[in-house]
N, C-alpha and C positions, 0 to 999 in steps of 0.2 A: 078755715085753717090758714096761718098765716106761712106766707111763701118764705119755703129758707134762704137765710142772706146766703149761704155759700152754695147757691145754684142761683142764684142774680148773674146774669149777662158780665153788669157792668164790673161787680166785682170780678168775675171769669178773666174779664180783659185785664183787668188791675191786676191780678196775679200773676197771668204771661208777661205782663212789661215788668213786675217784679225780677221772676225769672229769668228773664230773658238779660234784662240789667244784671242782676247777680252774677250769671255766669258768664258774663262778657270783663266782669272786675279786674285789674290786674294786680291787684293788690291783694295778698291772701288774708293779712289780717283785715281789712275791710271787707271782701269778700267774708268770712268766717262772722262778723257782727251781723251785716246783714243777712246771714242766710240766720242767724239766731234770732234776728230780730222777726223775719219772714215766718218761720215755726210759731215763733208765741203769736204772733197774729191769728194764723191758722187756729192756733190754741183758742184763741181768746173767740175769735168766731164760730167754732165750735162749741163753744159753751154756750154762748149765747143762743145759737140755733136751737140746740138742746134744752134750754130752760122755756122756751116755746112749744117743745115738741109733747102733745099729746098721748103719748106712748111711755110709760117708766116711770120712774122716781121722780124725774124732773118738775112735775108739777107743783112741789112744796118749794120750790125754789126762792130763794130770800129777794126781792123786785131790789133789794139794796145792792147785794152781790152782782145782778143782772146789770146793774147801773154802772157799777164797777166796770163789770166789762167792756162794756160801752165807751164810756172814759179810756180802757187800755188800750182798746182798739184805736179811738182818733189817735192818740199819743203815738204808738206803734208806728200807724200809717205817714204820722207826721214824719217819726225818726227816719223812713224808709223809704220818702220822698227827699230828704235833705240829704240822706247818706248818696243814693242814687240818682242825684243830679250833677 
């Protein structure tokens, strides 16, 4: 079975220094994008996880969709290292 990305360490860490950035923002509409941006990420890894997972409907899952995600995910990550630096 393949190990879920959203119990990976590394992402674990990636998401406190999210956090931890987001809520230190002083800016509320900055702050407001990136916590939107933070959710679809969450979003977007949880699909992903899901379309691997052995258990439910997920299995007919379309490997193009999955791809998709994939792609949203870097993208995301990108937006939310440039917003938060």
């Amino acid at each position: 079975m393949i190990k879920s990305i959203t119990q990976s360490q590394r992402l674990k860490s990636e998401f406190a220094e999210f956090n931890f950035k987001i809520n230190n923002l002083q800016d509320d509409i900055k702050k407001h994008k990136a916590r939107k941006l933070f959710d679809e990420l969450q979003k977007q890894l949880n699909l992903i996880d899901n379309s691997h997972s052995s258990k439910g409907s997920y299995l007919q899952a379309d490997p193009r969709l999955v791809r998709d995600n994939i792609s949203n995910v870097v993208s995301l990550r990108k937006q939310l290292h440039t917003l938060l630096s």
